[in-house]
Jmol script that loads the backbone (N, CA, C; Angstrom):
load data "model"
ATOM      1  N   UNK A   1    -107.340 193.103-145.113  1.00  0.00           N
ATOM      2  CA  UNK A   1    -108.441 192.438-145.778  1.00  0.00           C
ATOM      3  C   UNK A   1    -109.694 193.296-145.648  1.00  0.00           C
ATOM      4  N   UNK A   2    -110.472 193.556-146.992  1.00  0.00           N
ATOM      5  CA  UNK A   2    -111.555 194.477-146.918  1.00  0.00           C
ATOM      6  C   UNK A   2    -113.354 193.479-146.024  1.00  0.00           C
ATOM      7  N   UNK A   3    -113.773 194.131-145.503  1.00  0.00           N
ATOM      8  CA  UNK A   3    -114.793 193.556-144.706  1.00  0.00           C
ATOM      9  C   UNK A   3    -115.601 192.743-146.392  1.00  0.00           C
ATOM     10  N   UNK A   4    -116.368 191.761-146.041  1.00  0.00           N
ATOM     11  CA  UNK A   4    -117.261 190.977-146.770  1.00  0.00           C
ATOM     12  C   UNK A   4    -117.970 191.507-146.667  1.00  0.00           C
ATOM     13  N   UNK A   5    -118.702 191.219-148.618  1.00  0.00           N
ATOM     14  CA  UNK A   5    -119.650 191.485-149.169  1.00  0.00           C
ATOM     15  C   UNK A   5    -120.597 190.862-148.732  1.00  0.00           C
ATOM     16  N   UNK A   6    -122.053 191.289-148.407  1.00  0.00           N
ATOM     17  CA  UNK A   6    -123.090 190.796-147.929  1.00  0.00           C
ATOM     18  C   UNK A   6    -124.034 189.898-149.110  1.00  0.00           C
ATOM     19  N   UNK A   7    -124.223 188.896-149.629  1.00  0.00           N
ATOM     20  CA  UNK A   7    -125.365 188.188-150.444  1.00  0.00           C
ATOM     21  C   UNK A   7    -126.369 188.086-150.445  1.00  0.00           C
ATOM     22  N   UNK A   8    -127.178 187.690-150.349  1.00  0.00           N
ATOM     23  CA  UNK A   8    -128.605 187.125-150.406  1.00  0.00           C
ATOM     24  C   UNK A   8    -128.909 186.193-151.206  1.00  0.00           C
ATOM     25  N   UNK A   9    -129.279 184.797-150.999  1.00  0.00           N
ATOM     26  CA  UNK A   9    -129.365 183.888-151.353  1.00  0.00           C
ATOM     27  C   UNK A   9    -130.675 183.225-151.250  1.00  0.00           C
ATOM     28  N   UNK A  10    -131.490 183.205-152.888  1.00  0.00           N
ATOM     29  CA  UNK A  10    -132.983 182.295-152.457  1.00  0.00           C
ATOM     30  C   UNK A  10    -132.764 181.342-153.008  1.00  0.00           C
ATOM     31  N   UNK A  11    -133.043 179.713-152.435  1.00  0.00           N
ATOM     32  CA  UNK A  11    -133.404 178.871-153.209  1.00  0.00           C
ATOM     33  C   UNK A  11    -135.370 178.625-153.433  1.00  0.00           C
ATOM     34  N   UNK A  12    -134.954 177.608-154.476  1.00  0.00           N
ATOM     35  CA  UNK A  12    -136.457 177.255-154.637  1.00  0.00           C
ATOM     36  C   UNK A  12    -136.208 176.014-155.366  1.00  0.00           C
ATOM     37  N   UNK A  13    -137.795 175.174-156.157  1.00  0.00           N
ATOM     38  CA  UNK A  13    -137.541 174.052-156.757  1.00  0.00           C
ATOM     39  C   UNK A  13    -136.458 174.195-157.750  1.00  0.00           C
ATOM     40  N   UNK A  14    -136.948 175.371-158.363  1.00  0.00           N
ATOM     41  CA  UNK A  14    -136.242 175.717-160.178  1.00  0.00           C
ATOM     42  C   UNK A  14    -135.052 176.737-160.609  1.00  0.00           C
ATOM     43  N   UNK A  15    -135.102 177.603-159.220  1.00  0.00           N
ATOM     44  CA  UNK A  15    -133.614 178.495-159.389  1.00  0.00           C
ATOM     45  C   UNK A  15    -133.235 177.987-158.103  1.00  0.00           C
ATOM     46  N   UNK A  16    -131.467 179.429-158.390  1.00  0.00           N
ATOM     47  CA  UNK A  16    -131.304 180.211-157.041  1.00  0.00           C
ATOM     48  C   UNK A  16    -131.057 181.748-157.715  1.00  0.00           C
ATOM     49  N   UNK A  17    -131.317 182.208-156.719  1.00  0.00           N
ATOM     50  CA  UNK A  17    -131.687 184.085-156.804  1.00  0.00           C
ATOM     51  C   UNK A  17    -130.492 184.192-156.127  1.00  0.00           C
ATOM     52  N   UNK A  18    -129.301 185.103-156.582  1.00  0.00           N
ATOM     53  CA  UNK A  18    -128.406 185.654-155.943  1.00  0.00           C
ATOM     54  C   UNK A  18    -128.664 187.137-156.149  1.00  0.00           C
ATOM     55  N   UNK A  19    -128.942 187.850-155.026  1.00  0.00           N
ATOM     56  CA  UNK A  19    -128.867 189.615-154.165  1.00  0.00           C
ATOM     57  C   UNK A  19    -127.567 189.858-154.150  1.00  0.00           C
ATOM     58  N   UNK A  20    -127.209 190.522-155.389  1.00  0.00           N
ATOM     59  CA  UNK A  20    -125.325 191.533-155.069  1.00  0.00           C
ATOM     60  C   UNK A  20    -125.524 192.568-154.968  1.00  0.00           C
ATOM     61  N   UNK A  21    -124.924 193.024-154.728  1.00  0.00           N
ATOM     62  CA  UNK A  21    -124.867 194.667-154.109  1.00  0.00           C
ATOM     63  C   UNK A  21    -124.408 195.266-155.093  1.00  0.00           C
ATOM     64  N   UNK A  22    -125.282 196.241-155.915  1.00  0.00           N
ATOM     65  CA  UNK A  22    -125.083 196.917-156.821  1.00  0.00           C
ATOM     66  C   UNK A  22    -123.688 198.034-156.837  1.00  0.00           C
ATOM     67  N   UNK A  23    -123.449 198.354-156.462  1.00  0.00           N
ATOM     68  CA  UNK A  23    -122.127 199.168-156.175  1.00  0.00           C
ATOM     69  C   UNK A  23    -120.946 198.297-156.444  1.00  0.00           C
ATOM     70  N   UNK A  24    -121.041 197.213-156.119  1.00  0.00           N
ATOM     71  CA  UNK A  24    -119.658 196.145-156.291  1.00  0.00           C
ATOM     72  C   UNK A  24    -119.178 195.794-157.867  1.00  0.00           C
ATOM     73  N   UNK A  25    -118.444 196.782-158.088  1.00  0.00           N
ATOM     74  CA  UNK A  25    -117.988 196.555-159.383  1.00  0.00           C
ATOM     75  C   UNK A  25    -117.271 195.530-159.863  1.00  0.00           C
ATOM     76  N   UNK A  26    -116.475 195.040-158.953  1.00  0.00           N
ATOM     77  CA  UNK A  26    -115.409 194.016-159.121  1.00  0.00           C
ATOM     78  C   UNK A  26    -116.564 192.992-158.999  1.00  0.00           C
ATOM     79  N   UNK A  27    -117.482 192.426-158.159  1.00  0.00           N
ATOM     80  CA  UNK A  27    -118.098 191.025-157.867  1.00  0.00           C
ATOM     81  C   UNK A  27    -119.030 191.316-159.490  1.00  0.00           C
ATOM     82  N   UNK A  28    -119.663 192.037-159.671  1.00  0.00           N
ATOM     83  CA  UNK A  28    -120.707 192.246-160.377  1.00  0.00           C
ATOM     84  C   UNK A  28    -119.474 191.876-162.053  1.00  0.00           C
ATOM     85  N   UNK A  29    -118.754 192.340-162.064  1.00  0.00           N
ATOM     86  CA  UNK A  29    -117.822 191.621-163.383  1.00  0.00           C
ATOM     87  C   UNK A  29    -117.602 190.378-163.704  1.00  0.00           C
ATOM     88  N   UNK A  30    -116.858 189.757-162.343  1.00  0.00           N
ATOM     89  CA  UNK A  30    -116.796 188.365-162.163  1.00  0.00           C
ATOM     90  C   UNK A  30    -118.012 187.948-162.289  1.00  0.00           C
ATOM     91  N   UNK A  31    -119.349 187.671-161.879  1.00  0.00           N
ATOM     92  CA  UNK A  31    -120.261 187.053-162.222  1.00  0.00           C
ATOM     93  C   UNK A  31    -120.928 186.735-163.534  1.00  0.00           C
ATOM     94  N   UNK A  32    -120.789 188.400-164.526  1.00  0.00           N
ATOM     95  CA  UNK A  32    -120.905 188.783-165.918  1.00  0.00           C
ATOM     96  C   UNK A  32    -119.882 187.710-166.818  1.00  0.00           C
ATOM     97  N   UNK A  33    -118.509 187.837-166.152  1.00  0.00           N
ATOM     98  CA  UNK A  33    -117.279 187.068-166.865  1.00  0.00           C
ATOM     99  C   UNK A  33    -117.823 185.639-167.101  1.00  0.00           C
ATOM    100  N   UNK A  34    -118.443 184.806-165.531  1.00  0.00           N
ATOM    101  CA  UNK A  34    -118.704 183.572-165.610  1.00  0.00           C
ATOM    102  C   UNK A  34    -119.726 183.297-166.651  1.00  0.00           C
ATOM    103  N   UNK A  35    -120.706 184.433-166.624  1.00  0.00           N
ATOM    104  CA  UNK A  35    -121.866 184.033-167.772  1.00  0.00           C
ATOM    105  C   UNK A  35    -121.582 183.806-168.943  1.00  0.00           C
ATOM    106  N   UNK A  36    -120.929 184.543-169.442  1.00  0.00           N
ATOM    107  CA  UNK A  36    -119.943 184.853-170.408  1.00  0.00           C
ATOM    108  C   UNK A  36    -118.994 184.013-170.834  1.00  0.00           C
ATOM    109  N   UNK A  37    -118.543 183.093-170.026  1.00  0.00           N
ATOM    110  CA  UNK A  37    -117.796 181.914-170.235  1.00  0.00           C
ATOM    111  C   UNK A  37    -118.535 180.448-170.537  1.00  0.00           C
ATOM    112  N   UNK A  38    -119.881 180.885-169.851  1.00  0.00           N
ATOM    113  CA  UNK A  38    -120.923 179.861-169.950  1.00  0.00           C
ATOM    114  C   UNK A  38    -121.341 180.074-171.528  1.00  0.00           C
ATOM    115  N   UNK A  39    -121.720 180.780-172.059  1.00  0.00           N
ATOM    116  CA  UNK A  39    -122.347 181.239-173.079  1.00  0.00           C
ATOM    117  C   UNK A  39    -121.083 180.429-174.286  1.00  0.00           C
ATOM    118  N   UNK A  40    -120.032 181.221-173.892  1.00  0.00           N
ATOM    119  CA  UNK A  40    -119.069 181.182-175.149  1.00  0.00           C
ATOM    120  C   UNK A  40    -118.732 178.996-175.229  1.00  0.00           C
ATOM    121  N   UNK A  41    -119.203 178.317-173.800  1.00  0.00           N
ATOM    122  CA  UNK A  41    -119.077 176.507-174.292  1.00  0.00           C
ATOM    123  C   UNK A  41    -120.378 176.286-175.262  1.00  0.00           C
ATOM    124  N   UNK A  42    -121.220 177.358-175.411  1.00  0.00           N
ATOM    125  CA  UNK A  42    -122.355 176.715-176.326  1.00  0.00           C
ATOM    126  C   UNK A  42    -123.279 176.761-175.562  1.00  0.00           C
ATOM    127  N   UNK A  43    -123.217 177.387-174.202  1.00  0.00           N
ATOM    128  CA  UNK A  43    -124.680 177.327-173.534  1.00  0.00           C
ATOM    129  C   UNK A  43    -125.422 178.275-173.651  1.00  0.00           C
ATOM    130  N   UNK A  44    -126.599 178.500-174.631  1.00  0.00           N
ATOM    131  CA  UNK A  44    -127.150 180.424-174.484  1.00  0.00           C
ATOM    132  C   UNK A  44    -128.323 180.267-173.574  1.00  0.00           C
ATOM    133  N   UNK A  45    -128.481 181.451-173.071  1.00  0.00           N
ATOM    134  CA  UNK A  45    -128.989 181.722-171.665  1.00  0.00           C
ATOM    135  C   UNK A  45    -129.922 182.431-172.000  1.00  0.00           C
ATOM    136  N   UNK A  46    -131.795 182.269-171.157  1.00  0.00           N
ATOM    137  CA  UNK A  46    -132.415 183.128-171.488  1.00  0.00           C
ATOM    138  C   UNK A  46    -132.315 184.030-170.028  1.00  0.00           C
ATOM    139  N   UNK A  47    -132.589 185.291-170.726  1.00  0.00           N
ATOM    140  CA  UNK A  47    -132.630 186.118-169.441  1.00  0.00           C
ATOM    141  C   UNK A  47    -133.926 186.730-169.186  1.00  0.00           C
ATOM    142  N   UNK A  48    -134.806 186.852-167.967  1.00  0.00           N
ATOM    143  CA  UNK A  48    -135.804 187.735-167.484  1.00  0.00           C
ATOM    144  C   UNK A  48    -135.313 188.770-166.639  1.00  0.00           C
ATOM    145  N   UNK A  49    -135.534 190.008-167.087  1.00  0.00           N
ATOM    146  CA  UNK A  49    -134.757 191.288-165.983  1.00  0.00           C
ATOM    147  C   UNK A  49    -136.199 192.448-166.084  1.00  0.00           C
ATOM    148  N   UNK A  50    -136.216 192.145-164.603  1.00  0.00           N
ATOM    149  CA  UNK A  50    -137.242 193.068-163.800  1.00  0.00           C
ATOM    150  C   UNK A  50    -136.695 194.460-163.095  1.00  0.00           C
ATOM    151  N   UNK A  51    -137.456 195.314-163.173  1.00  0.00           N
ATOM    152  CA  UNK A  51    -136.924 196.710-162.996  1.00  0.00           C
ATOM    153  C   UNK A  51    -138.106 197.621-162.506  1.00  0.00           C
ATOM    154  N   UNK A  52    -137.752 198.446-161.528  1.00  0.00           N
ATOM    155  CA  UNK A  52    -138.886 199.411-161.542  1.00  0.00           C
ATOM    156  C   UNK A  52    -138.195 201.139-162.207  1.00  0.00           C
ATOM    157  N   UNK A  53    -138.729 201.401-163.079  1.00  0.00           N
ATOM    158  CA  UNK A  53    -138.531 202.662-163.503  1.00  0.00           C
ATOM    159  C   UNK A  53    -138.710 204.353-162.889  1.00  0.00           C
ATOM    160  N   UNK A  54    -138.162 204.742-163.182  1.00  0.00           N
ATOM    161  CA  UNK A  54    -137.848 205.989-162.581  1.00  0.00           C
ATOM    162  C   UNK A  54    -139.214 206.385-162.008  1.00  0.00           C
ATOM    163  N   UNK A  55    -140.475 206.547-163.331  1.00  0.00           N
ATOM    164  CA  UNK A  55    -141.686 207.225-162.514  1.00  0.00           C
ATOM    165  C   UNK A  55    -142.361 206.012-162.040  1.00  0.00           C
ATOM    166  N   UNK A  56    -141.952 204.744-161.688  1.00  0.00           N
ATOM    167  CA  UNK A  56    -142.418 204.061-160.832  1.00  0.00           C
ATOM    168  C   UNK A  56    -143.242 202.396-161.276  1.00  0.00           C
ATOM    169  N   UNK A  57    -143.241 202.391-162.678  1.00  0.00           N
ATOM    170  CA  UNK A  57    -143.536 201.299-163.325  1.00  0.00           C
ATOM    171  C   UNK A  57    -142.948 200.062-163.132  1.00  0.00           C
ATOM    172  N   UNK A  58    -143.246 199.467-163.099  1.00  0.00           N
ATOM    173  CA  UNK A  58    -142.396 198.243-163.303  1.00  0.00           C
ATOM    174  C   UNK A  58    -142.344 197.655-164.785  1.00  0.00           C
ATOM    175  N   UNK A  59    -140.888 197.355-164.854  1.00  0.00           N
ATOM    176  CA  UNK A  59    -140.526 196.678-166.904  1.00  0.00           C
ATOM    177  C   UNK A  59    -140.054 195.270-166.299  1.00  0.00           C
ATOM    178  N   UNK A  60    -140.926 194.582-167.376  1.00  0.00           N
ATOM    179  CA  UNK A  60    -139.779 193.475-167.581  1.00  0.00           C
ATOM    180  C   UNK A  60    -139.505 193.068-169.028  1.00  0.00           C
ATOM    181  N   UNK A  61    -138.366 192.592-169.285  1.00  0.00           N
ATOM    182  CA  UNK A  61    -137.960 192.073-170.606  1.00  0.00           C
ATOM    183  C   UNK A  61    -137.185 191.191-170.480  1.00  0.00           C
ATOM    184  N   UNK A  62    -137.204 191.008-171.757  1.00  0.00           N
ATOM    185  CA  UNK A  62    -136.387 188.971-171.816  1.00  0.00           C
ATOM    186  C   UNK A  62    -135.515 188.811-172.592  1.00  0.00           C
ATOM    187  N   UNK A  63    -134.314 188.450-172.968  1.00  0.00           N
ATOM    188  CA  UNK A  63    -133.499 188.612-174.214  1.00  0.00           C
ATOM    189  C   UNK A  63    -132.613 187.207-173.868  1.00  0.00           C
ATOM    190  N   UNK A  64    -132.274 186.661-175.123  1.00  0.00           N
ATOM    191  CA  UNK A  64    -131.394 185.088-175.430  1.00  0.00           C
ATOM    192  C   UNK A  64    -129.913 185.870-175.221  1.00  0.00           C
ATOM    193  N   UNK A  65    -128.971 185.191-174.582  1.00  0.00           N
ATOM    194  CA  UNK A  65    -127.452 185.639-174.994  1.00  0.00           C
ATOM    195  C   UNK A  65    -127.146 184.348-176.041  1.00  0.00           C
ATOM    196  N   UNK A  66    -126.831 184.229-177.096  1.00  0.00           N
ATOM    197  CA  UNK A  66    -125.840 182.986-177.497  1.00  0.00           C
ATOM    198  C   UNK A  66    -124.587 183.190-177.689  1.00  0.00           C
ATOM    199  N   UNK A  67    -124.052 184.296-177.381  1.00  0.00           N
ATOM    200  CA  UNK A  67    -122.084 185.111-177.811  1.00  0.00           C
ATOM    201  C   UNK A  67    -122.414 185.760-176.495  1.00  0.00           C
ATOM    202  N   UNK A  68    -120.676 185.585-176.046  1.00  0.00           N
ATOM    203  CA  UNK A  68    -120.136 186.570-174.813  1.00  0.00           C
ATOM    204  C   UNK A  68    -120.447 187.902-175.515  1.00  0.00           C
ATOM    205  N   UNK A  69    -120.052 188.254-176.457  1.00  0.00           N
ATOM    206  CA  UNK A  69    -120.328 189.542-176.672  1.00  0.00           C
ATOM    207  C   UNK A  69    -121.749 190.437-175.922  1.00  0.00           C
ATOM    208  N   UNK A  70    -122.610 189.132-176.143  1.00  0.00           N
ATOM    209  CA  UNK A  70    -124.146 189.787-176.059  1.00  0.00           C
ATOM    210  C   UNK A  70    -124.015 189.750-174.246  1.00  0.00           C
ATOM    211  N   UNK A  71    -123.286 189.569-173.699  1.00  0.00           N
ATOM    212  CA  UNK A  71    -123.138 189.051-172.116  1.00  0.00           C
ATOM    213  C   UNK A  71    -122.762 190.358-172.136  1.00  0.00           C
ATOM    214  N   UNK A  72    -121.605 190.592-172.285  1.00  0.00           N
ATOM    215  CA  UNK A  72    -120.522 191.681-172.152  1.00  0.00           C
ATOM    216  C   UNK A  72    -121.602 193.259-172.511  1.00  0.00           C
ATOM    217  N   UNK A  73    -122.262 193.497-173.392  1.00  0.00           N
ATOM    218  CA  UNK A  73    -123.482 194.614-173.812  1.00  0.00           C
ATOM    219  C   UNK A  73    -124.130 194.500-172.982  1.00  0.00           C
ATOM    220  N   UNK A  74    -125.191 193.363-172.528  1.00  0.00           N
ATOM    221  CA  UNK A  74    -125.885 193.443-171.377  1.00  0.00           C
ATOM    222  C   UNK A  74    -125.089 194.126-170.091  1.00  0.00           C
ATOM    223  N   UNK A  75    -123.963 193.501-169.870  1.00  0.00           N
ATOM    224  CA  UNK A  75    -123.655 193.844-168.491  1.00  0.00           C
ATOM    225  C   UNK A  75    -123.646 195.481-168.798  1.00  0.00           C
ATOM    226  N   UNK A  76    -122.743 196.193-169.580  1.00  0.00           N
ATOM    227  CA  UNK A  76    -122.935 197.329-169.884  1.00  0.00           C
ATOM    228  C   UNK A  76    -124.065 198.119-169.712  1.00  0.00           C
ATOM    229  N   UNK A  77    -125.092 197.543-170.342  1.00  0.00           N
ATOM    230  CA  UNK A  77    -126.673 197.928-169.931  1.00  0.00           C
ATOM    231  C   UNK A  77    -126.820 198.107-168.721  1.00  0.00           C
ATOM    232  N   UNK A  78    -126.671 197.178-167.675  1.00  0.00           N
ATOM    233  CA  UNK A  78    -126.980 196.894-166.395  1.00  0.00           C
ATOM    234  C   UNK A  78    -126.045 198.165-165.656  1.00  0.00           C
ATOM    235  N   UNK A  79    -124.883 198.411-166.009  1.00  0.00           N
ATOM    236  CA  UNK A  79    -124.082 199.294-165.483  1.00  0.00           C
ATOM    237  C   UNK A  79    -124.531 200.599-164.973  1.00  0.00           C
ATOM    238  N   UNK A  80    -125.197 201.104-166.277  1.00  0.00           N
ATOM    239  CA  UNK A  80    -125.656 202.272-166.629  1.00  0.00           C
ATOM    240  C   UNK A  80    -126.895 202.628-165.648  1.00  0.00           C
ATOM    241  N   UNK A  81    -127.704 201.532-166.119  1.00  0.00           N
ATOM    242  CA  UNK A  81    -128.927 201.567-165.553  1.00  0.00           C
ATOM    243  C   UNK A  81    -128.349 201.562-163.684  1.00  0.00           C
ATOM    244  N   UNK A  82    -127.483 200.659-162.780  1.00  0.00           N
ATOM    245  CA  UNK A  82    -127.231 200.917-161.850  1.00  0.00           C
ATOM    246  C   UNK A  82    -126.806 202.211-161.393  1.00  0.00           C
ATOM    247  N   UNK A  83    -125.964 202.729-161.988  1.00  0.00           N
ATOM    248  CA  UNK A  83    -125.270 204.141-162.096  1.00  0.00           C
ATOM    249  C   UNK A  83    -126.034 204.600-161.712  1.00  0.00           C
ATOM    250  N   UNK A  84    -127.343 205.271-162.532  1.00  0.00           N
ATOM    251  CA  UNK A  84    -128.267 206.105-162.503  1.00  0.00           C
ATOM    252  C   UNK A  84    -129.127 205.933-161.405  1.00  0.00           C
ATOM    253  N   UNK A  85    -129.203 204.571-160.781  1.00  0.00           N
ATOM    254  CA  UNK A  85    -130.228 204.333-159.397  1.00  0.00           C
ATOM    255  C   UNK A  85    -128.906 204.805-158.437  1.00  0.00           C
ATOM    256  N   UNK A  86    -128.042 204.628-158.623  1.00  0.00           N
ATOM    257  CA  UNK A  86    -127.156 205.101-157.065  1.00  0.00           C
ATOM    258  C   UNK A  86    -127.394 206.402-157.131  1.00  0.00           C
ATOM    259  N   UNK A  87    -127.033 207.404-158.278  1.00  0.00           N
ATOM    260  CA  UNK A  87    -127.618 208.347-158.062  1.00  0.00           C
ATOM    261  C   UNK A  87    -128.952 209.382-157.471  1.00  0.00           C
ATOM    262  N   UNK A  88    -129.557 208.106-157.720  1.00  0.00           N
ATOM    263  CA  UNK A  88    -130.969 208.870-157.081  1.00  0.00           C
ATOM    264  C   UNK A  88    -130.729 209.419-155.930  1.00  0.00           C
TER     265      UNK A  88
END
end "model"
wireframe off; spacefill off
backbone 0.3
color backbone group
């Protein structure tokens, strides 16, 4: 059995914030899959995704999913963009 993944977990009134560990390819799918399953009963999801950029900015942007598809591209997005921070 491989040692456990570490989480991070915030609650508050209006979310919860789940901390995954960017490297975890397998957890980071499954979570994408569930959204993705959420999306495809009719639920579309808004998303806020915060980032600090290479020379040091901070972005944020916002985008609706209403199709797994648009789940499935995002996560892709997210991939890439992780990729490139492990690299640093």
């Amino acid at each position: 059995m491989k040692p456990p993944k570490e989480l991070a977990v915030t609650l508050s009134r209006r979310s919860i914030n789940l901390d995954l560990p960017i490297d975890d390819d397998v957890l980071l799918e499954c979570v994408f899959l569930g959204l993705a399953a959420y999306v495809k009963k009719g639920f579309p999801l808004k998303m806020r995704q915060a980032y600090t950029t290479f020379s040091g900015t901070q972005e944020v942007l916002s985008k609706v999913f209403s199709t797994p598809e648009q789940v499935v591209e995002w996560r892709k997005e997210l991939k890439s963009l992780t990729t490139a921070l492990l690299k640093r």
